[in-house]
Each structure stands twice: as structure tokens, then as C-alpha cells.
C-alpha positions as CSV (number, residue, x, y, z in Angstrom):
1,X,-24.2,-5.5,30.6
2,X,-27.4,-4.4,28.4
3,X,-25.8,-3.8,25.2
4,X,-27.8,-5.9,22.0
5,X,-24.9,-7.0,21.0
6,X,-23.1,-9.9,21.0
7,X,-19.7,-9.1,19.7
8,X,-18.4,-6.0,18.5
9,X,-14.9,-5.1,17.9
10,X,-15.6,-1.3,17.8
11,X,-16.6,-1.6,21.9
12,X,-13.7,-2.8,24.5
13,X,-16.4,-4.8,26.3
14,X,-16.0,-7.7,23.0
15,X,-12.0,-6.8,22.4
16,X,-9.0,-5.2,23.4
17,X,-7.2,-3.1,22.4
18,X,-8.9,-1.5,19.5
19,X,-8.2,-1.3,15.9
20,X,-4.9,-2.4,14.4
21,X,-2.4,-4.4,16.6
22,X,1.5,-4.0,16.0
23,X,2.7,-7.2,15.9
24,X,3.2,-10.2,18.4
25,X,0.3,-8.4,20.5
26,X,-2.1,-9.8,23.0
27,X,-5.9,-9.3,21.9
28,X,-8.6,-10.0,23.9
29,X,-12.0,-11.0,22.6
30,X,-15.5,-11.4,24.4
31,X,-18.3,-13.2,23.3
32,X,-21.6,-12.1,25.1
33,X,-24.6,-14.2,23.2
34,X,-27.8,-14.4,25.7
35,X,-28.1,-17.3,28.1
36,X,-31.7,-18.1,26.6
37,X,-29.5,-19.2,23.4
38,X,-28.0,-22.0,25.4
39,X,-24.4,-22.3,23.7
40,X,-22.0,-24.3,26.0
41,X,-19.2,-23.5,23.6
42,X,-17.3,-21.0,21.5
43,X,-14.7,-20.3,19.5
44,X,-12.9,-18.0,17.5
45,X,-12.2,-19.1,13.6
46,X,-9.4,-17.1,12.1
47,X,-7.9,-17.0,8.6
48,X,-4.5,-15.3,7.8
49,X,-4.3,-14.0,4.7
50,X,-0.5,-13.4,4.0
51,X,0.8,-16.7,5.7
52,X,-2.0,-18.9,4.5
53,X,-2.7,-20.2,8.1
54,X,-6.4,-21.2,9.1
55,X,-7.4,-21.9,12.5
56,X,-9.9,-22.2,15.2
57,X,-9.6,-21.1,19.1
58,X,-12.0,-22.2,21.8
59,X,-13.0,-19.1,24.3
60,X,-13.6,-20.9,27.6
61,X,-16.9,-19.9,29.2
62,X,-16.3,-17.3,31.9
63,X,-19.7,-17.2,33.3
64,X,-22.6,-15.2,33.7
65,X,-22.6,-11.7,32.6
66,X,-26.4,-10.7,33.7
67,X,-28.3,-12.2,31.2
68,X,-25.6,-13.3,28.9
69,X,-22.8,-15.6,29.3
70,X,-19.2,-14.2,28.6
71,X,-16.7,-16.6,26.6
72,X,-13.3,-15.4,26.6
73,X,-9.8,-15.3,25.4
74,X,-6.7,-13.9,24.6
75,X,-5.2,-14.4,21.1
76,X,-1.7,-13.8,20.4
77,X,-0.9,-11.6,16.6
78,X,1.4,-12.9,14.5
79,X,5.6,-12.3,14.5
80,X,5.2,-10.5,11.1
81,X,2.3,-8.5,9.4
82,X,-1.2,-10.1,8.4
83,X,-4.4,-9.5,7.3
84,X,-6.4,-11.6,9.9
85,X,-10.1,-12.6,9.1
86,X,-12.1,-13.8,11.6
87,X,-15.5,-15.1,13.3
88,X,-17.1,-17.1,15.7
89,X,-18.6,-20.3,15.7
90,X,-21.3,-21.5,18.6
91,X,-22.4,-24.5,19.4
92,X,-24.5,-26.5,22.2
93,X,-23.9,-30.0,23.9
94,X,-26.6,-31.1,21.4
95,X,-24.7,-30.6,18.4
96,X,-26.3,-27.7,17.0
97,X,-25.2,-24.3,16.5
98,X,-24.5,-21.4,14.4
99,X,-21.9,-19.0,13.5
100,X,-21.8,-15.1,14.4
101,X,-20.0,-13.0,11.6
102,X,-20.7,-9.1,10.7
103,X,-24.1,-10.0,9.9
104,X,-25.2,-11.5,12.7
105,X,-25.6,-15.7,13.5
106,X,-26.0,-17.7,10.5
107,X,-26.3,-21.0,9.5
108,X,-25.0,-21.4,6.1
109,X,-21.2,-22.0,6.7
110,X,-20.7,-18.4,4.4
111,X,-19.3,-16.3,7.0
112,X,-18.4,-12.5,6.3
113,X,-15.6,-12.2,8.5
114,X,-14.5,-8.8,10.5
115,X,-10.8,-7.8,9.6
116,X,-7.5,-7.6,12.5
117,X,-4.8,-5.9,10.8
118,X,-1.5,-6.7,12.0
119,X,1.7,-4.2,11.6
120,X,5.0,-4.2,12.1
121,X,5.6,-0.9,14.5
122,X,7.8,2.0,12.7
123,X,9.2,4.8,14.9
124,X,9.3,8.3,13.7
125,X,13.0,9.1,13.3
126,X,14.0,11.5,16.1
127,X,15.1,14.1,13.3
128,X,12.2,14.4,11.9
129,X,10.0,17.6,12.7
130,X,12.8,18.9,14.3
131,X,13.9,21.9,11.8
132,X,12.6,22.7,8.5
133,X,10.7,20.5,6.3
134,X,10.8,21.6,2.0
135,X,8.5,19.6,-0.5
136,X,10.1,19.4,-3.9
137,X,8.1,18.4,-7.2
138,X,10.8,17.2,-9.0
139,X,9.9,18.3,-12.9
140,X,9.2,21.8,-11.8
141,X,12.1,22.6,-9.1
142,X,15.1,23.5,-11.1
143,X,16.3,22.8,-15.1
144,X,19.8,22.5,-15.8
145,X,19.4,22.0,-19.1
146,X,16.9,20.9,-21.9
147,X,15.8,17.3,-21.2
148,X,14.6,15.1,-24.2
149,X,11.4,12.9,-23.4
150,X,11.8,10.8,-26.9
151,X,11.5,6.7,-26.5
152,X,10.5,7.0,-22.7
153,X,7.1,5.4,-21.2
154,X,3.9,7.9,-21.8
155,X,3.4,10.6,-24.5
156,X,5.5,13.3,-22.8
157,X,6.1,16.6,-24.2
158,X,8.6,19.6,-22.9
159,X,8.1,23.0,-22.6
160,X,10.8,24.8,-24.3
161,X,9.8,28.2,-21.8
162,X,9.9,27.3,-17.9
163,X,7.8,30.5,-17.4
164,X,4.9,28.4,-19.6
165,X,1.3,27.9,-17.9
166,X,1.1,24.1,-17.5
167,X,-1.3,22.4,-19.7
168,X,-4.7,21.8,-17.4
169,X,-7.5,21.9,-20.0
170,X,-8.8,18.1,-20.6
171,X,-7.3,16.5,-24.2
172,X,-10.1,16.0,-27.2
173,X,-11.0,12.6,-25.1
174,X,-11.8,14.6,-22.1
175,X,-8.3,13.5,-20.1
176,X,-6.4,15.6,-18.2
177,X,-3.2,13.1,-18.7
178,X,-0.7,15.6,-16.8
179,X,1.9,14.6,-19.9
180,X,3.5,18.1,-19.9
181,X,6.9,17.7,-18.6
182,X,9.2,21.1,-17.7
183,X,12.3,19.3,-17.4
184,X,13.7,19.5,-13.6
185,X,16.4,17.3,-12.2
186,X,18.2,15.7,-9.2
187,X,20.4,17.6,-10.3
188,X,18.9,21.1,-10.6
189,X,17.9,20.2,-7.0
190,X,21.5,19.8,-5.7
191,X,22.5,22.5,-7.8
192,X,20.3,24.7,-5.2
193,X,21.0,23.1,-2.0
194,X,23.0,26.1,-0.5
195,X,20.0,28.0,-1.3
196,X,17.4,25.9,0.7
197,X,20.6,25.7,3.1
198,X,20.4,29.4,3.8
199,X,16.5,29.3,4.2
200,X,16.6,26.8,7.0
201,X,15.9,23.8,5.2
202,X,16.5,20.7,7.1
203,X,14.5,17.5,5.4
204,X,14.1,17.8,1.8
205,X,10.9,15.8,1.0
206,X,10.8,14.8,-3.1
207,X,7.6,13.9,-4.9
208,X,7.8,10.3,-6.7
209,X,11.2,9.8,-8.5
210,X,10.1,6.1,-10.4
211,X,9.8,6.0,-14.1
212,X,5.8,7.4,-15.2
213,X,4.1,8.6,-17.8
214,X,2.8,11.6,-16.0
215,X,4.8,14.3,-14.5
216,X,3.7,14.5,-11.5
217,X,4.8,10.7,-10.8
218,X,2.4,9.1,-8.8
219,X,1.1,7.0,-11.8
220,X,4.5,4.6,-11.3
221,X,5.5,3.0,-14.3
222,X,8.3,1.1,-12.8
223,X,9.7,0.6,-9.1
224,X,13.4,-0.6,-10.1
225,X,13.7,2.4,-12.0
226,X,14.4,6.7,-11.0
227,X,12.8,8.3,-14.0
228,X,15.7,9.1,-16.8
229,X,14.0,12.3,-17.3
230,X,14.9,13.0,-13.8
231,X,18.4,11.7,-14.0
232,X,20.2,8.4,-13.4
233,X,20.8,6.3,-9.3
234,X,24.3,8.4,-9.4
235,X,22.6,11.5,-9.5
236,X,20.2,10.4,-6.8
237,X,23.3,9.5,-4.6
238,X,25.1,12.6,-5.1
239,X,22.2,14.5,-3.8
240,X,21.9,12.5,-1.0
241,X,25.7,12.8,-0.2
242,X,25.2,16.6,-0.7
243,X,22.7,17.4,1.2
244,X,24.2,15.6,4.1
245,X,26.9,17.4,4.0
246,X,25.0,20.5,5.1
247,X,23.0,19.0,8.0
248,X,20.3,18.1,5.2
249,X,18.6,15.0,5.2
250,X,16.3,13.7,2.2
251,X,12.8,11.5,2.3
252,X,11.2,10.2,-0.4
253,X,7.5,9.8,-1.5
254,X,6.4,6.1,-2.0
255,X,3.3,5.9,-2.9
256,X,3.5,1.6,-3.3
257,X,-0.2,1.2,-2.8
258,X,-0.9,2.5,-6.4
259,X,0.3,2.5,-9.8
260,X,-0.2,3.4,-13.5
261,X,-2.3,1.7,-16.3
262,X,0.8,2.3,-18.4
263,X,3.1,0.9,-16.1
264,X,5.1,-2.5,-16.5
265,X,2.5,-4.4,-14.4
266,X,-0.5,-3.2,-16.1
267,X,1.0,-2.1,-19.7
268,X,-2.0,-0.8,-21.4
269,X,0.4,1.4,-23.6
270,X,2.4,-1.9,-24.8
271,X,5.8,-0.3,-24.1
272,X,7.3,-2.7,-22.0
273,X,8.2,-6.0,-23.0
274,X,5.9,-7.8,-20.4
275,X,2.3,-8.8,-21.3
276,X,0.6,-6.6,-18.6
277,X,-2.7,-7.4,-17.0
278,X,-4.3,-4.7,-19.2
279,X,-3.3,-6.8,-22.0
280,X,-3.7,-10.0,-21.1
281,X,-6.8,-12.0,-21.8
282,X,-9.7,-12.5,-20.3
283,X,-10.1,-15.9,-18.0
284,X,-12.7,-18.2,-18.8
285,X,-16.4,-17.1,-17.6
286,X,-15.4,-13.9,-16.0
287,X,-16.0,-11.3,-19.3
288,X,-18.9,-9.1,-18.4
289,X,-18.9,-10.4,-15.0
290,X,-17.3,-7.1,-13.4
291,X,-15.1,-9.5,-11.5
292,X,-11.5,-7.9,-10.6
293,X,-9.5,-11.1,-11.9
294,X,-11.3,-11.1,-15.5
295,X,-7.9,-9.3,-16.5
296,X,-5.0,-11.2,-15.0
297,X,-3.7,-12.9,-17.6
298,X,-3.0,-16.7,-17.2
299,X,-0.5,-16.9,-20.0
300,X,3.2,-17.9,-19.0
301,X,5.3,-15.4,-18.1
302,X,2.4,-12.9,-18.6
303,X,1.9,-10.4,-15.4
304,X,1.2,-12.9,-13.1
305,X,4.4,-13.9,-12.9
306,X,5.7,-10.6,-12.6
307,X,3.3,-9.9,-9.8
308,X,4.7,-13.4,-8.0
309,X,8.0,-12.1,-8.9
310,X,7.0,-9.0,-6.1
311,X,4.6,-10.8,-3.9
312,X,4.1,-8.4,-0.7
313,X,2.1,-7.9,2.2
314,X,1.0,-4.1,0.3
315,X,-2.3,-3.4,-1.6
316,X,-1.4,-2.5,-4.6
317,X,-3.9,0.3,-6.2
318,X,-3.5,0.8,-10.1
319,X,-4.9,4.4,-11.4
320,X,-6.2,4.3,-15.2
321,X,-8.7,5.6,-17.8
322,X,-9.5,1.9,-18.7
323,X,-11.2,0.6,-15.5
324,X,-11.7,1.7,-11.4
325,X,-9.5,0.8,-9.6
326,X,-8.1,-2.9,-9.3
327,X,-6.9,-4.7,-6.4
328,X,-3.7,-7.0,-6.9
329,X,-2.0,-8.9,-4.5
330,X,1.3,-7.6,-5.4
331,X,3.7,-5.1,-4.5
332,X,6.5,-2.6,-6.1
333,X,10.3,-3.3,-4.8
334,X,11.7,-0.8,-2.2
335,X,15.1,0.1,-3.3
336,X,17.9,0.3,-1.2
337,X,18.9,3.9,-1.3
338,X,20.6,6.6,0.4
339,X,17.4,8.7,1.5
340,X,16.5,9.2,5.3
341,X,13.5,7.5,4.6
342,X,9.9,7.5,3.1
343,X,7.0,8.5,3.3
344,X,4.3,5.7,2.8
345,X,1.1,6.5,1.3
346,X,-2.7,5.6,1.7
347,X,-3.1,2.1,2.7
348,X,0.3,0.6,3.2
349,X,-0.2,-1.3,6.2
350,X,3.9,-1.7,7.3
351,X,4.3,1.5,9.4
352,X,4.9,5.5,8.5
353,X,8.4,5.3,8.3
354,X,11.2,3.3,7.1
355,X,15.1,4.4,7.2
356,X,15.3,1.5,4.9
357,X,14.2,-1.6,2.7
358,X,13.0,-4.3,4.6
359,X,15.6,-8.2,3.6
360,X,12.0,-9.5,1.6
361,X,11.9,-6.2,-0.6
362,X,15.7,-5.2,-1.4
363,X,16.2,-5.0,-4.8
364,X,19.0,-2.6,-6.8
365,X,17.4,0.2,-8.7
366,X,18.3,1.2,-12.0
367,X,18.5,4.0,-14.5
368,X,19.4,4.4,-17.6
């Protein structure tokens, strides 16, 4: 028992089991400060950021580990997913004492807390790698017809040729905006089923299908919405229904973690109705500070509300020319739909896999 240390959660000597917990698991932590430092007591101090909950745990003294004493104990994670944030107070029979963070002890009550992360489990479904698997990007997969992109979100233009090169060379600003749409479908998809059918295709995996300005969708505009350049919820259904009825199932891409600086929630374009945190102004004290919350608005109604509207335990990651990237504490709305399932992207701390919506996050979706 030489290690310097006197808690690291990277090492199974300070906790157990490592990493991530699924939820309603026992963790073990160890605290292993020297005996020279003469703390009778311990104990953990957690803070859970989704429920709100603060707390403090006392690890009983174990004993004598060599030249250290070990305090103990086993925490239990919470029933549903968390951000936990967490570190240790110390303290002696005289009073005085300190607390141990990532930085070491401290005395100045500003802790910087290590992180638990707490998941619900997702199984793999059993189908899944079992046959085939076919990635489909949407606009460039199959054209029915000529699709008009006139009064939709983003400055989208169609290629009249579906042999055209797409547009890649950067705009007079110096953006690549990915605006050039070719006009694929759901239904240009299910129109070649019996082809992807014949090749052995058994999982159809689509690239984003939510309103965007960009056509490769992973700029969402809106979550309640299948882009109407795409096609309309009946369309998405009938494909579904389709492709089951040749042994096909399909999976959807949802990227929830990110979204678009022309989206809803952000509306830096001013196409949607909603004020957008692009457009709100700035709070009090914050402009020129570089803090993240100097653009959420504080008018009523405004994007805040929205974001309340869609609270969730997901980062949500917005992707724009205007700023970096912004953390929100809000989430897009998992439809209920007929798919086999998603495919969750990046951070999204609820599991690989979902057959589908979870009760907090069912919500219809739309199209016009």
C-alpha cells in the first residue's frame, strides 16, 4: 500500500467498479490519507445533478493500511440516471480538517468535484449484427420526383441533375454550409426495398430524418418534425411497414446531443416563431465575459421556456458559425415511431439502444 495517493477513482484500490455505473449499483470507495495526518473521520459529499439531491456519507475507519488508514464504504447509485459529483471531506476530533477533491486537500470550501455517471443499462437487440447492415443518406439515396425546398428552414437549393458534383468549395464567407439538397425520399427508399432485399440487406440504418437546414441533417432544426423535403410521418410508417414485410428492420440515427444554430432552439436565422437563444439578449454582466449563459434569453416565453418545455437528462451540443459550441441543459423529444431503434450519438449518457421512447420523452411527431 505505497501508492501517493490518497483517492483515485481511476485505481480499484480507492473504488469499485470503474467508470460509469448502470443504475441502482453498489460502489465502493476507499479513502487512504496517511496516518501522520491524523483524520479520525471521513466522508463522502455527493451532489446529483439531475434530481437536485445533495448529501454527505460517512466512510467508517477500517483501520490501518501500512502507513495509511483506510475509510470505507459502499454507496448505492440512483434508480434512474444522474450526473453524480462528488468529494471528500476530512476531519479530526479537534475540529479541524480539510477537504480532498481532484486537486488535492483544500481548505477553502471550493471543491472541484470528480464525476460518477449513472446509466440506465440498454441491451443490444438480439437482431442486430446478425445479417446485413445498409447505411442510407437520405437526400442522396433515391428521387422520385423533383422536391421544392421553397419556405423551408435554411437556404436550400436543388440540383435539377442527380448526376451533379455536390457543391464542397467554401461560400464567399468561407462556409461550407452543405445547403445543396438532391432531393431523396422515404419514399425513393421504399420504392427500392426489393432491391436492397435481393442484396441481403437486413437493418436499414437512415442518416438524421428531423427538419435542418443542411442536407446532411445532423444540424437538427427541429425534433417533433421528419424533414418535408424528405416526406411526411405517413411516409416514414409505410417504410417501416415495408421493410418488415421482407424480414427488414429499420434504425434510425439520433444524434440528440447536438443541434443547429438555425434550429428552433437556437434560431439565429429568425424562421421560427420562438425567440431562440441566438436571439435572445444578453443577461446582465455576462457580455464579453465568454460565459456560456450570456445568451439564454430571460424574456418570457423566450428559449428558456422551450428548453424547460424538453428538460432531459441529455447534453445537448448546438453546431454553428456564431459561437463554439454551447452547453444547454436541455434535450430534443424522442418520437414514438415505428423504427427498430436508434442509434445514439456522442455523449448521450442513456444507453446504445432503444426499441423505443422512454414515458418522460414521448411526444407525437409531425410533418407537414
Amino acid at each position: 500500500m505505497s501508492e501517493p495517493f490518497v483517492f483515485d477513482p481511476r485505481c480499484d484500490l480507492c473504488k469499485e467498479p470503474f467508470g460509469a455505473v448502470p443504475c441502482g449499483t453498489a460502489v465502493t470507495f476507499h479513502c487512504r490519507p496517511l496516518a501522520t495526518e491524523g483524520f479520525s473521520h471521513c466522508a463522502l459529499v455527493l451532489s446529483c445533478e439531475f434530481s437536485g439531491t445533495q448529501r454527505e456519507q460517512e466512510l467508517p475507519l477500517e483501520g490501518p493500511a501500512g502507513e495509511r488508514l483506510c475509510f470505507s464504504a459502499t454507496l448505492t447509485a440512483p434508480e434512474l440516471p444522474d450526473l453524480l459529483w462528488y468529494h471528500f471531506r476530512f476531519w479530526r476530533e479537534d475540529g479541524t480538517g480539510c477537504l480532498l477533491d481532484k486537486t488535492g486537500y483544500r481548505s477553502d470550501g471550493q471543491a472541484v468535484s470528480w464525476q460518477l455517471t449513472v446509466y440506465q443499462e440498454s441491451r443490444t437487440p438480439g437482431w442486430f449484427g446478425a445479417g446485413v447492415t445498409y447505411q442510407i443518406f437520405p437526400d442522396r439515396f433515391c428521387r422520385l420526383a423533383p422536391v421544392d425546398p421553397a419556405g423551408l428552414v435554411g437556404r436550400r437549393w436543388v440540383h435539377e441533375d442527380w448526376d451533379d458534383t455536390p457543391e464542397w468549395r467554401p461560400d464567399p464567407d468561407g462556409e461550407i454550409r452543405n445547403r445543396d439538397f438532391f432531393g431523396g425520399t422515404l419514399a425513393g427508399i421504399t420504392s427500392k426495398l426489393d432491391d436492397l432485399k435481393a442484396l441481403g440487406v437486413t437493418t436499414l440504418y437512415l442518416c438524421p430524418i428531423f427538419e435542418s437546414a443542411s442536407n446532411h441533417r445532423y444540424n437538427t432544426a427541429d425534433y417533433t418534425r421528419i424533414d418535408p423535403m424528405l416526406g411526411t410521418e405517413a411516409d416514414f410508417r409505410a417504410l417501416c411497414a415495408q421493410a418488415r414485410q421482407r424480414g427488414m428492420r429499420v434504425i434510425l440515427d439520433g444524434v440528440f446531443n447536438h443541434t443547429g444554430s438555425q434550429s428552433m432552439y437556437f434560431n439565429a436565422d429568425g424562421y421560427y416563431p420562438t425567440l431562440g437563444a441566438a436571439r435572445a439578449r444578453i443577461l446582465p454582466g455576462t457580455a464579453g465575459t465568454g460565459s456560456t449563459t450570456g445568451r439564454i434569453p430571460t424574456t418570457p416565453g423566450g428559449a428558456s421556456a422551450l428548453c424547460q418545455r424538453w428538460r432531459s437528462p441529455l447534453p445537448l451540443m448546438w453546431i454553428s458559425s456564431l459561437t463554439p459550441r454551447t452547453p444547454l441543459s436541455a434535450g430534443g423529444c424522442v418520437p414514438e415511431l415505428p423504427a427498430g431503434g436508434w442509434m445514439w450519438r456522442m455523449s448521450c449518457r442513456t444507453g446504445f439502444w432503444r426499441r423505443s421512447a422512454p414515458p418522460w420523452r414521448r411526444r407525437p411527431l409531425t410533418a407537414s
